[in-house]
C-alpha positions in Angstrom: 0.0 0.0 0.0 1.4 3.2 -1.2 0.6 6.6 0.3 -2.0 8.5 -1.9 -1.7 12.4 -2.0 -5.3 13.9 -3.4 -7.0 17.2 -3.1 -10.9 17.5 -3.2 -13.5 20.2 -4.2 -17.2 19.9 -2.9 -20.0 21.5 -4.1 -23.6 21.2 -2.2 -25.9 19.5 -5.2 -28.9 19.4 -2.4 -28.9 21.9 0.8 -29.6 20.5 4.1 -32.9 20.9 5.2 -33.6 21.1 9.4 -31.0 18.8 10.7 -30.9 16.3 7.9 -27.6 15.3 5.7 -26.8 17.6 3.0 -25.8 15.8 -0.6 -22.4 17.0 -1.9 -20.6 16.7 -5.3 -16.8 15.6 -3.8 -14.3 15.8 -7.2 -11.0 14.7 -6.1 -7.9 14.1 -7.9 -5.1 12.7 -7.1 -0.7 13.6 -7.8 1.7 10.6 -9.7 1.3 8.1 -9.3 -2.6 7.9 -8.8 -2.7 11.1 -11.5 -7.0 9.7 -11.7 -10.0 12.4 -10.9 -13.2 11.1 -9.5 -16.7 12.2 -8.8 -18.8 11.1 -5.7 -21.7 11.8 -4.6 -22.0 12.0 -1.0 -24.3 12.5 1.9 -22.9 14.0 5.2 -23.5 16.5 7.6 -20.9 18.9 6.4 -19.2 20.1 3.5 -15.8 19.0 5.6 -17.3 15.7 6.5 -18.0 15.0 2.4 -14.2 15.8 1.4 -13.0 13.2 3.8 -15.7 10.5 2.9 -14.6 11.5 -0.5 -11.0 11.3 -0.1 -11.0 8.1 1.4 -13.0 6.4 -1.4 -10.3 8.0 -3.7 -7.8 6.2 -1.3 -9.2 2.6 -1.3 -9.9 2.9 -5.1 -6.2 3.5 -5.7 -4.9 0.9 -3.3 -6.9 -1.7 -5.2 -5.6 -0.3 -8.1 -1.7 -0.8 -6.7 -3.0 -4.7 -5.8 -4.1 -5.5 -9.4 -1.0 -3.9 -10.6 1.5 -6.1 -8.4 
């Protein structure tokens, strides 16, 4: 397992309403060698919340890709 750098940017697609989840657009790309984007959809309580959600999908998504590769 390699360590995987990535940034994110969120965007509220639906606002939260009372004090329901919020659904968030979480874009996040990563630097060499996981140079992939990816866009997730994500519920969670905070725009914060969504970005790490979103990150670690990125993460396990690239360290499956490193297994297949080895």
């Amino acid at each position: 397992m390699r360590r995987v750098l990535a940034n994110a940017v969120v965007t509220e697609i639906k606002p939260k309403i009372s004090c329901q989840s919020a659904v968030f657009s979480v874009q996040v790309w990563g630097l060499e060698p996981h140079d992939y984007t990816r866009t997730y959809e994500i519920e969670a309580k905070s725009d914060i919340m969504a970005a790490q959600q979103g990150i670690q999908l990125f993460t396990d998504e690239m360290d499956a890709l490193d297994l297949e590769k080895d």
